[in-house]
N, CA, C and O atoms as CSV, one atom per row, in Angstrom:
chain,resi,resn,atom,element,x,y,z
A,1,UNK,N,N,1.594,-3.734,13.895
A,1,UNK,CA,C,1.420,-2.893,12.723
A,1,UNK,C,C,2.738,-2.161,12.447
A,1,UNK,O,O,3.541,-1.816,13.314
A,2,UNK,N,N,2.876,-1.939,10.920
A,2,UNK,CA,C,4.422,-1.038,10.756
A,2,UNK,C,C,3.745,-0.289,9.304
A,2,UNK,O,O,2.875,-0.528,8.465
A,3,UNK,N,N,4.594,0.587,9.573
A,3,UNK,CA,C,4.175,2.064,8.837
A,3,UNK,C,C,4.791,2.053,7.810
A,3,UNK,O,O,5.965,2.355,8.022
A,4,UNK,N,N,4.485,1.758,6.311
A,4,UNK,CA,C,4.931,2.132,5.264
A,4,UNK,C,C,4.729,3.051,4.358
A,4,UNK,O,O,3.585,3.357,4.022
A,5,UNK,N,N,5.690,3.558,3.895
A,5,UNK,CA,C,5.863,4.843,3.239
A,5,UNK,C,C,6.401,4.330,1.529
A,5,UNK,O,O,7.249,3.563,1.072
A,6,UNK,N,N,5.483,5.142,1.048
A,6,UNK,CA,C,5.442,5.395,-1.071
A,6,UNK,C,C,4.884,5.787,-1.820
A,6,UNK,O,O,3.774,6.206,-1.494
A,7,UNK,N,N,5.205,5.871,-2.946
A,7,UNK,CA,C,4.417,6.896,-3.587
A,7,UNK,C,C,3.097,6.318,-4.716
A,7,UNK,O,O,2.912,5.400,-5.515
A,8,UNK,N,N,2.223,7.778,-4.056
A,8,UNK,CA,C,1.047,7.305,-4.922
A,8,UNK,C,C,1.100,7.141,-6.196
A,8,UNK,O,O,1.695,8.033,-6.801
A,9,UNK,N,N,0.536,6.014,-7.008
A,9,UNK,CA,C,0.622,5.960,-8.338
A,9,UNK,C,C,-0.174,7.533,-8.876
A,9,UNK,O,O,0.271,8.204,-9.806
A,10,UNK,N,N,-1.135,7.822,-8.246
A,10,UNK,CA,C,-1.752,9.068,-9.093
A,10,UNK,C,C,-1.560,10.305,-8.929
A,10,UNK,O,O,-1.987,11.069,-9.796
A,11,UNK,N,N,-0.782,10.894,-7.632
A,11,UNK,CA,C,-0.316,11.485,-7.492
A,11,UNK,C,C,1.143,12.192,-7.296
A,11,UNK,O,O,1.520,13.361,-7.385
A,12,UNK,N,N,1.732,11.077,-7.020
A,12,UNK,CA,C,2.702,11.095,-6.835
A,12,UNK,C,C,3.532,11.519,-5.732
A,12,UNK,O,O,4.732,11.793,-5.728
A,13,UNK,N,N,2.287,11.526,-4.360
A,13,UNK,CA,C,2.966,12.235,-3.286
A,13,UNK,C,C,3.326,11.381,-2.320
A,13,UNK,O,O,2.552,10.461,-2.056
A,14,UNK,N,N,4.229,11.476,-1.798
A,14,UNK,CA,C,4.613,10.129,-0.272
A,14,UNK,C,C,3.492,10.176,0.123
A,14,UNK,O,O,2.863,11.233,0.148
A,15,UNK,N,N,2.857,8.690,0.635
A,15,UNK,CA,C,2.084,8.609,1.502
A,15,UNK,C,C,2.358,7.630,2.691
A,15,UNK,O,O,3.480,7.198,2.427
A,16,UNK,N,N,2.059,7.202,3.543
A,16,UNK,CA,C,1.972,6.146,4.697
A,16,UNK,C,C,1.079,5.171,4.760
A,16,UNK,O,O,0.091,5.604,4.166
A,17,UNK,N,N,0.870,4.127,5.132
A,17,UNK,CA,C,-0.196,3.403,5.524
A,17,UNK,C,C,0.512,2.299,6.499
A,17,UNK,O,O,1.685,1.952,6.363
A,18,UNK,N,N,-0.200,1.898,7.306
A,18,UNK,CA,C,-0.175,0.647,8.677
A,18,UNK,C,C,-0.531,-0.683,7.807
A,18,UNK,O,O,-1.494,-0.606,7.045
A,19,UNK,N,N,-0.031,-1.511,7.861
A,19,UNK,CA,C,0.327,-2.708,7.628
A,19,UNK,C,C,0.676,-3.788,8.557
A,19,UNK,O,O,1.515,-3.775,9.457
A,20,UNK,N,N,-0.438,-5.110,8.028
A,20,UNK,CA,C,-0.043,-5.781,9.291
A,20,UNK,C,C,0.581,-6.927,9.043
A,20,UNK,O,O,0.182,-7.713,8.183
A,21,UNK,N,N,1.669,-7.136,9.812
A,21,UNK,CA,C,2.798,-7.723,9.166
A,21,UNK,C,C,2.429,-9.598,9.021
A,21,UNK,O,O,2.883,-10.380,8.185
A,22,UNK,N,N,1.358,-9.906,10.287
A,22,UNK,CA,C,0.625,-11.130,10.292
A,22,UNK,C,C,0.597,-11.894,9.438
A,22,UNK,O,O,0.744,-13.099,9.644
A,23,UNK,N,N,0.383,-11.337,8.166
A,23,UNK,CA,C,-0.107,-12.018,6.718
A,23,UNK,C,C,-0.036,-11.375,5.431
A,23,UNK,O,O,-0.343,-10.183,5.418
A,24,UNK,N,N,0.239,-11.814,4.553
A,24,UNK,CA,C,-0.276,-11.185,2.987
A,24,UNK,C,C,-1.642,-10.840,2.972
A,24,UNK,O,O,-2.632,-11.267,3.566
A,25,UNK,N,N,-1.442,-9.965,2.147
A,25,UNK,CA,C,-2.727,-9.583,1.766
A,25,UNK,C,C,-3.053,-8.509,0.333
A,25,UNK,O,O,-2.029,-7.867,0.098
A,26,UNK,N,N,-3.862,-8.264,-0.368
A,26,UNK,CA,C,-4.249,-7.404,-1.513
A,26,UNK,C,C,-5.638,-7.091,-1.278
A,26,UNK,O,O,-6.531,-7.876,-0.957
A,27,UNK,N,N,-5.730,-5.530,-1.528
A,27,UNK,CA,C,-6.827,-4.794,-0.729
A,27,UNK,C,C,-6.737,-3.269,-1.762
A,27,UNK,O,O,-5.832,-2.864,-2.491
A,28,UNK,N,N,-7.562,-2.916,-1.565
A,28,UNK,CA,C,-7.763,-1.759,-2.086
A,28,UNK,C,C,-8.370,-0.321,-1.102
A,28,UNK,O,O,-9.408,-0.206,-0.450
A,29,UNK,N,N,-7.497,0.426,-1.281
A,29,UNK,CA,C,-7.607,1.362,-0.221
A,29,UNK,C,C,-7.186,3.500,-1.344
A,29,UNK,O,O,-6.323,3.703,-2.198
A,30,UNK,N,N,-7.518,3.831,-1.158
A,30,UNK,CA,C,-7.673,5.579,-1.258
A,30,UNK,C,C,-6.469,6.813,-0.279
A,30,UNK,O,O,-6.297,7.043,0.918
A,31,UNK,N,N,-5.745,7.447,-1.806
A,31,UNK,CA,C,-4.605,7.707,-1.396
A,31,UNK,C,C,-5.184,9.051,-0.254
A,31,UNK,O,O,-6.221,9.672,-0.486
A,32,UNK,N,N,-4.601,9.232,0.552
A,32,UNK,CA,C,-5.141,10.457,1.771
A,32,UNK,C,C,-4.949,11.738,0.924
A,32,UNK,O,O,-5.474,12.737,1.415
A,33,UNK,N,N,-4.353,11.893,-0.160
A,33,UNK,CA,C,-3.749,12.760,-0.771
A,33,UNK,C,C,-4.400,13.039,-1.943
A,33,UNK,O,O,-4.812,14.189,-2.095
A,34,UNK,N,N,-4.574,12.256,-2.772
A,34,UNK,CA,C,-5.586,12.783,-3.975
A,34,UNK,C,C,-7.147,11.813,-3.697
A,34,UNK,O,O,-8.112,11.923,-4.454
A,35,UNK,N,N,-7.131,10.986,-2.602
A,35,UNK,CA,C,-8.454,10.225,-2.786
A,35,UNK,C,C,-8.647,8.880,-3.869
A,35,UNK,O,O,-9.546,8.039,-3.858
A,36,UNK,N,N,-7.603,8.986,-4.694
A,36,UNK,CA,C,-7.836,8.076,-6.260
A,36,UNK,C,C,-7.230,6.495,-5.317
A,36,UNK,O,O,-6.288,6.326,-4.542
A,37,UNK,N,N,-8.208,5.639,-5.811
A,37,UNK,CA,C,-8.165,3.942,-4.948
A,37,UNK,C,C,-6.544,3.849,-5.554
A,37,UNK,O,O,-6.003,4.567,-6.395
A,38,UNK,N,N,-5.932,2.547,-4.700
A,38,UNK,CA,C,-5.056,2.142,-5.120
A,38,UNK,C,C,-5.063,0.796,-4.810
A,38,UNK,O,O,-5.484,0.485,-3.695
A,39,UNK,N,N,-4.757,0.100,-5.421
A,39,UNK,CA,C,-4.623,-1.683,-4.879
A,39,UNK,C,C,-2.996,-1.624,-4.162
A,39,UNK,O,O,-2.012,-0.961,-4.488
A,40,UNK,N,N,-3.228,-2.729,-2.938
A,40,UNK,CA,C,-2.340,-2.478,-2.780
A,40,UNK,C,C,-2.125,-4.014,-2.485
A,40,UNK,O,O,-2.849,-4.443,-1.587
A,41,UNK,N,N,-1.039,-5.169,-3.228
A,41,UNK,CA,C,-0.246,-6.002,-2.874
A,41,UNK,C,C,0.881,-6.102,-1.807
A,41,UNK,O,O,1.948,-5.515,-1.984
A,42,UNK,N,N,0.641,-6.841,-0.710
A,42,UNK,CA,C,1.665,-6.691,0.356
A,42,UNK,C,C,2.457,-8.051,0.867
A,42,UNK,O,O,1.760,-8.853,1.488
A,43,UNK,N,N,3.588,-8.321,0.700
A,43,UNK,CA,C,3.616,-9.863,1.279
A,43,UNK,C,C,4.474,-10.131,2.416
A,43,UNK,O,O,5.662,-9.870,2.226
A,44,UNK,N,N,4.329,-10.340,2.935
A,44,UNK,CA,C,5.405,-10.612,4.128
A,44,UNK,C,C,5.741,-12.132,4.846
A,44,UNK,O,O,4.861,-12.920,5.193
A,45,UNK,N,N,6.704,-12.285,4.941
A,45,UNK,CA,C,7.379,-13.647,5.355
A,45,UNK,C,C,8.008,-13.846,6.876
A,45,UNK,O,O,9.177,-13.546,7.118
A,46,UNK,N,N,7.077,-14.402,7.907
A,46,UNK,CA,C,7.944,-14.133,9.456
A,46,UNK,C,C,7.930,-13.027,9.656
A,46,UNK,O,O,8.996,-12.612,10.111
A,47,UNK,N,N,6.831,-11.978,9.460
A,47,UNK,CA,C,6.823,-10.910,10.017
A,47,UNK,C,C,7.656,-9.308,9.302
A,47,UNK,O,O,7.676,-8.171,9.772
A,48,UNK,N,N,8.266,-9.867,8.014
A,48,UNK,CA,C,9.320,-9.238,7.730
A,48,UNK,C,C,8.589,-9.058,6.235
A,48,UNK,O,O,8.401,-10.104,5.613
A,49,UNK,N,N,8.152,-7.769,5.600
A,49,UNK,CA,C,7.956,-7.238,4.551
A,49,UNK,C,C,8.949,-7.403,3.124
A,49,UNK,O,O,9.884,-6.755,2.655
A,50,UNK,N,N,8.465,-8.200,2.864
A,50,UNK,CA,C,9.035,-9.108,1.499
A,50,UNK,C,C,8.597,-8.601,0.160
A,50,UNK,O,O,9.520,-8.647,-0.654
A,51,UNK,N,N,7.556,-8.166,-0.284
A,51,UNK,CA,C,7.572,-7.558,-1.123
A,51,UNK,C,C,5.834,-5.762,-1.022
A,51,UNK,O,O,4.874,-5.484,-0.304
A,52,UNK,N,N,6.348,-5.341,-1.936
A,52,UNK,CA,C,5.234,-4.430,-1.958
A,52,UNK,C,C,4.972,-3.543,-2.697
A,52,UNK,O,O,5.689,-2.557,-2.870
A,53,UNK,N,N,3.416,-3.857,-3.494
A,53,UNK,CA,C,3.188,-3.492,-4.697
A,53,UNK,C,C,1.649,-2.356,-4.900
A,53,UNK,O,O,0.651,-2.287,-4.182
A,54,UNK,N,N,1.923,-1.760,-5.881
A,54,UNK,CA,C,1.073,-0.702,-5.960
A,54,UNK,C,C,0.495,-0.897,-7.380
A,54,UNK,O,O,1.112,-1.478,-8.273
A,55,UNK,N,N,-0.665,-0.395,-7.507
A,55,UNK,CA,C,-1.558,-0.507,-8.885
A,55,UNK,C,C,-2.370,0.563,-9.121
A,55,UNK,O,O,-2.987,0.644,-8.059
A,56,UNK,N,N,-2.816,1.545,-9.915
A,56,UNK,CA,C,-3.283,2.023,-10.459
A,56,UNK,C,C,-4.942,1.436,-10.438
A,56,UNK,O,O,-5.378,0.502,-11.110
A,57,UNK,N,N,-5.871,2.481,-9.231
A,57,UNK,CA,C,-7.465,1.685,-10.080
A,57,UNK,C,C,-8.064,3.210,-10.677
A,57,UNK,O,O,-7.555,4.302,-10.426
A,58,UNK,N,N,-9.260,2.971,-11.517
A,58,UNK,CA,C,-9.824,4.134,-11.442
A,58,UNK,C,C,-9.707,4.822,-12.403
A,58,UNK,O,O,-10.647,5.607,-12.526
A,59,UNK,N,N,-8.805,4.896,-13.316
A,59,UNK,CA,C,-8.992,6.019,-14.113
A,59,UNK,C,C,-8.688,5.559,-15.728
A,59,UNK,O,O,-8.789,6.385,-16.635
């Protein structure tokens, strides 16, 4: 697992989340900070975080 850090689309405050570097994946998960969902696009190649994307759900 590796710890990434950015900002919430709805709030706008740094946040963190664990990521597992194993595989891609798109998931939807709730900022610790305002609560508002966020999708989150993640891709990684050999273990190595290749791209990473944030979306707006909810409002």
């Amino acid at each position: 697992m590796i710890e990434h850090f950015f900002m919430c689309p709805h709030c706008w405050q740094e946040i963190s989340m664990l990521l597992d570097p194993a595989y891609s994946q798109t998931y939807v998960e709730d900022c610790e900070v305002c609560c508002n969902p966020i999708e989150l696009h993640v891709d990684f190649e050999e273990g190595t975080l290749m791209s990473f994307d944030t979306k707006k759900l909810g409002q």
